[in-house]
C-alpha positions in Angstrom: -26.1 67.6 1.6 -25.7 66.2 -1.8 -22.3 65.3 -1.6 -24.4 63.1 1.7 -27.2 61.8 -0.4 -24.6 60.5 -3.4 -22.3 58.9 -0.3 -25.2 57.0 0.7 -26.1 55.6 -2.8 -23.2 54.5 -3.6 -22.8 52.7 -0.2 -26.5 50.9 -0.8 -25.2 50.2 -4.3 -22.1 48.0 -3.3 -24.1 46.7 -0.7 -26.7 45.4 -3.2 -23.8 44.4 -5.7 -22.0 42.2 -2.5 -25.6 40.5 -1.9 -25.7 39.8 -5.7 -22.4 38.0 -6.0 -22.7 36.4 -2.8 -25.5 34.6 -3.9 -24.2 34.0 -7.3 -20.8 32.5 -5.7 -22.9 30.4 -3.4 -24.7 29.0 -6.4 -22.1 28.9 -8.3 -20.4 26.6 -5.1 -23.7 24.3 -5.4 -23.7 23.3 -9.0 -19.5 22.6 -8.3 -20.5 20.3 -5.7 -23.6 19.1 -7.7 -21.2 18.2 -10.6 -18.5 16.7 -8.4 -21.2 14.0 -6.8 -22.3 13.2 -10.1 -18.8 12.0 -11.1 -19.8 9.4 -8.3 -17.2 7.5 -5.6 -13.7 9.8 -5.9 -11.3 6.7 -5.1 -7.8 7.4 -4.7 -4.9 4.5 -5.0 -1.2 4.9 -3.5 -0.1 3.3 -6.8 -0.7 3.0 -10.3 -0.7 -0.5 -10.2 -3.8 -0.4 -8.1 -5.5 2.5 -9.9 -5.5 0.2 -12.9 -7.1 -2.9 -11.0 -9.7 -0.3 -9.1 -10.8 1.1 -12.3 -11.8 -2.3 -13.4 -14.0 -2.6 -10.1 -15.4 0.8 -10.0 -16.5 1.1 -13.5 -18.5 4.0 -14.3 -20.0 4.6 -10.7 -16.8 6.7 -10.0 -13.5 8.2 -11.0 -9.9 6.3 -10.0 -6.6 8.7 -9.7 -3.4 7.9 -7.5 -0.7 9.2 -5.8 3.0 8.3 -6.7 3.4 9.3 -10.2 4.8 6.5 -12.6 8.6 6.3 -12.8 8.9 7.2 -8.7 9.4 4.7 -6.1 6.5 4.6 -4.0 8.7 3.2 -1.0 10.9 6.6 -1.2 8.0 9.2 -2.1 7.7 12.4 -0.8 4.0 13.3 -0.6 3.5 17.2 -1.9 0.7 19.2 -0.9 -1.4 18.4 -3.7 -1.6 14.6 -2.6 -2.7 15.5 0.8 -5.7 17.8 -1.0 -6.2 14.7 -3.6 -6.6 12.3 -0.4 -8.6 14.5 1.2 -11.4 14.9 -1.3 -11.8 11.5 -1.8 -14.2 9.4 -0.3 -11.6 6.2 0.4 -8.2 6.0 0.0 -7.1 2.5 -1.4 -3.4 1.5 0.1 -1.0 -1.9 0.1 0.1 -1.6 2.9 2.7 -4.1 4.4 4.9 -1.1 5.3 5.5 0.2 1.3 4.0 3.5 1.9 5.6 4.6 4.9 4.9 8.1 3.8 1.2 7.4 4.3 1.1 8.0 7.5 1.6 11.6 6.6 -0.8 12.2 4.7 -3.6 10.2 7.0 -2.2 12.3 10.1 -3.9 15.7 8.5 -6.6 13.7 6.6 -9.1 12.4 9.3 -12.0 11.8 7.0 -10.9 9.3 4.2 -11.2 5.6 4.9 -8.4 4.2 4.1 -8.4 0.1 3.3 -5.1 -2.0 2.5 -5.8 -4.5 0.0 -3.1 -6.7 0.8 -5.9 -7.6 4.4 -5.6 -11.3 4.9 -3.3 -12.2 2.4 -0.6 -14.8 2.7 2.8 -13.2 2.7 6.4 -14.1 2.2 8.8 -12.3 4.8 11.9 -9.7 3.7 15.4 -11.4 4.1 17.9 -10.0 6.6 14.9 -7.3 8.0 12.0 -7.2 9.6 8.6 -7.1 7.8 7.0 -9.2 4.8 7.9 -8.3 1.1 4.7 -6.1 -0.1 4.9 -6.8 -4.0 1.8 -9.4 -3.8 0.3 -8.1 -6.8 3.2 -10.1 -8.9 1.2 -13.2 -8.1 -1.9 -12.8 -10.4 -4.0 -15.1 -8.1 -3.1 -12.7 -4.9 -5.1 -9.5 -7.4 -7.9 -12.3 -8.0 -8.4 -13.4 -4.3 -7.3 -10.3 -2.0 -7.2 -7.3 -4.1 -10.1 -7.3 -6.3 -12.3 -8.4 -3.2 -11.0 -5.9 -0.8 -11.7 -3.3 -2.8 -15.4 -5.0 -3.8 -15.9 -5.0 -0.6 -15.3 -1.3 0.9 -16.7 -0.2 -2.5 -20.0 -1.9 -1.4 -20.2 -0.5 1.9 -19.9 3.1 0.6 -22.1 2.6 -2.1 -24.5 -0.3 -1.7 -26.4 0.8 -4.2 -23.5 0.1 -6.8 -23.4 -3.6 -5.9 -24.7 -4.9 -8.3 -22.7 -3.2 -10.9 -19.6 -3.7 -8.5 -20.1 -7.6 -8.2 -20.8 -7.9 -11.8 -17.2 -5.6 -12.7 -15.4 -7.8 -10.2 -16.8 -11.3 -12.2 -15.8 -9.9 -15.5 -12.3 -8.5 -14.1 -11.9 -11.8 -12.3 -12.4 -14.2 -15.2 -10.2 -12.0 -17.2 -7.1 -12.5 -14.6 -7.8 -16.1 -14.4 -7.4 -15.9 -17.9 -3.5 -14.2 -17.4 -2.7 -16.8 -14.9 -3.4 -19.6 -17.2 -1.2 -17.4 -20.1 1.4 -16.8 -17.4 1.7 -20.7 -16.6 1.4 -21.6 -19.9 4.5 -19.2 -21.2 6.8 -20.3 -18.3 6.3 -23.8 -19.4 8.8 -22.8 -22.1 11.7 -21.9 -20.1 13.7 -24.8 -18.7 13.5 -25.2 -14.7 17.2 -25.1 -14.3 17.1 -21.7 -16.1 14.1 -20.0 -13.9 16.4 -17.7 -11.7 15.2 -14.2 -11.8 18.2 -11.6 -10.7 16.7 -7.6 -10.4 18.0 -4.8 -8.4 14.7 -4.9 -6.4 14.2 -8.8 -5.1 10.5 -7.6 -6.0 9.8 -11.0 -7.3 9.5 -13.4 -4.8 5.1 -13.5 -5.1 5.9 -14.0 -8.8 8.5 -17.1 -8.1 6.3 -18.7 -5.8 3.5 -18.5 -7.9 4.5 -19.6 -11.0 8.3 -21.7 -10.0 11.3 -19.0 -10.1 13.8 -18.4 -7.9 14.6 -14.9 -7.6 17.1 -12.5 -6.2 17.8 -9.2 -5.9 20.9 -6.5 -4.9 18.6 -5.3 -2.5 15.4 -6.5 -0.6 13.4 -3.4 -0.5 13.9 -0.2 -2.3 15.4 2.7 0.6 18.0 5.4 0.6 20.7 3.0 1.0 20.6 0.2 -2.0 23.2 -0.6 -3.9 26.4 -0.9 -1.8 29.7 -2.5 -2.9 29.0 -5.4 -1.0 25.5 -5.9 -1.8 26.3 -5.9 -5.4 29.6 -8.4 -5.2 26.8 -10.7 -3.4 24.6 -10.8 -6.4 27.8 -11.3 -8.5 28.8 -14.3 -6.9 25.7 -15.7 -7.1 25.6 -14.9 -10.9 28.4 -17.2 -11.1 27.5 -20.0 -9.2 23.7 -20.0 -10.0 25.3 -19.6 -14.2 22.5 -17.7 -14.6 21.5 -16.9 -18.3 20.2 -13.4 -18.1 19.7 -10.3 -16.2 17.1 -7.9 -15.4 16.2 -4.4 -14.5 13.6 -2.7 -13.4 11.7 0.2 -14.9 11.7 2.7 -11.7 15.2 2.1 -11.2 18.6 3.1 -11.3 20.4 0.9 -13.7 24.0 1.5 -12.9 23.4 -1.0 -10.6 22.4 -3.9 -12.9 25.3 -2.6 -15.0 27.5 -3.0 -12.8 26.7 -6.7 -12.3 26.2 -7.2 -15.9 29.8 -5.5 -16.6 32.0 -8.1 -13.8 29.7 -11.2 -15.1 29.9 -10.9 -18.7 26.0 -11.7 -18.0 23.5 -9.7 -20.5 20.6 -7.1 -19.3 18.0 -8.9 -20.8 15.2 -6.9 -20.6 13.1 -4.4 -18.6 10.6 -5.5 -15.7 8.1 -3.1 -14.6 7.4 -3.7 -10.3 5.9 -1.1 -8.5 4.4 1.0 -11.6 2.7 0.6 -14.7 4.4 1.9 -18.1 3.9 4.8 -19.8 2.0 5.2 -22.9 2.9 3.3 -25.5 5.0 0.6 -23.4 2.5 -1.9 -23.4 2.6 -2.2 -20.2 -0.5 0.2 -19.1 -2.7 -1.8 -17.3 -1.7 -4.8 -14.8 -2.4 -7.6 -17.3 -0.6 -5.7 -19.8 2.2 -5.3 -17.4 2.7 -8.4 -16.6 2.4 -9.8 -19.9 5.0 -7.4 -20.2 7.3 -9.1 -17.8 6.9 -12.6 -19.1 8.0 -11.5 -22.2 10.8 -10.0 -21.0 11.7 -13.5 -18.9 11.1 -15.2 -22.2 13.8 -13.3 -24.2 15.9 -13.7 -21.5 15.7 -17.0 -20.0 14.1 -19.6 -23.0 
């Protein structure tokens, strides 16, 4: 009977102790989620590129990460499991679109309940040469980030927090003024490079937004990043072209491959003049960090190569 009585006590005992940390894990699941809301909006980004201009829209009424890391090409990523939880948690999921995250499609498959906006939505576009599509890169063109981009994501920011607008209008001015700013500095710059010498030649032909914009021609060994770039006769295309355009300098870009450039550079006797950052910001210390900082970046890297 007493080997009964201590049976039963030490059953009520774990019983009580279960009750106890049940409740503590349930509050201890409320003050998470207390903490998490307080961070505000959780916007997520495809790219760097538009982390950095969503951050400057958002402010402090939420938190900005994205999804292919810097130094990866976001038109070949592999999303891992960790993006799809990242996606998932957020409360909209800010895109390009334009086909450059084919992977996307992935990810919003097993994610039903993240909005997801593409900021290139009623912007002008220039169309891929030799395939089907328009070229994606329209945040090269400064006034594409001023008109679409910023407003876009003003917009769908708005409608998820209308509270915010106030502060989101008043980020978007400030942001605004600051890239009209960078346009004028962009035009101003080019002004110093002689027309006949404005040809841009990159393994990506990521430029075209940028030529338009602000009078290059541009070219590239490739149209669009994929799994087959860089073939013999892409490459003795481009140096033909070196050699009838005479073109001064040559460029690579910081996501990729340089072999390729090299190889151009080596049959051309034409220099590498400098590194061009496309589809991601640069690392720490590059300068290049945030968008205006990255495309100050590039025009000094045009300068030293085409002036």
């Amino acid at each position: 009977m007493k080997t009964q009585k201590t049976f039963l006590f030490i059953i009520s005992a774990v019983l009580v102790l279960s009750l106890v940390l049940v409740g503590c894990s349930s509050e201890r699941a409320a003050q998470q989620d207390k903490e998490d809301k307080s961070g505000g909006l959780q916007v997520v980004t495809s790219i760097s590129i538009l982390a950095d201009i969503a951050r400057n829209v958002v402010g402090e009424r939420g938190q900005v990460t994205y999804i292919v890391p810097i130094g990866e090409e976001p038109e070949c990523y592999e999303p891992v499991p960790s993006n799809f939880q990242k996606v998932s948690n957020a409360d909209i999921f800010f895109a390009n679109g334009l086909g450059m995250e084919e992977w996307l499609r992935k990810i919003v498959s097993n994610v039903s309940d993240t909005e997801v906006v593409y900021l290139t939505t009623g912007a002008p576009t220039i169309p891929l040469i030799g395939r089907d599509g328009a070229d994606p890169h329209l945040w090269l063109n400064v006034q594409h980030v001023s008109d679409y981009y910023v407003n876009n994501i003003l917009a769908a920011l708005i409608r998820l927090d209308p509270e915010g607008e106030k502060e989101y209008r008043r980020n978007a001015e400030l942001y605004i003024a600051q890239l009209q700013e960078l346009d004028a500095w962009i035009v101003d710059q080019v002004e110093q490079i002689d027309p006949d010498r404005r040809m841009i030649v990159i393994s990506e032909n990521a430029l075209k937004y940028f030529g338009e914009a602000y009078g290059f021609d541009t070219a590239g060994i490739w149209e669009l990043n994929s799994h087959a770039e860089g073939t013999p006769q892409q490459i003795s295309r481009v140096i033909d072209l070196v050699q009838s355009r005479q073109v001064p300098a040559l460029f690579v870009e910081a996501t990729v491959d340089r072999r390729y450039m090299e190889a151009v550079a080596k049959d051309t006797g034409v220099p590498i003049a400098g590194e061009i950052h496309t589809d991601a910001l640069g690392l720490e210390g590059s300068g290049a960090e945030t968008y205006i900082g990255m495309m100050k970046h590039n025009v000094n890297s045009l300068l030293m190569g085409l002036r």
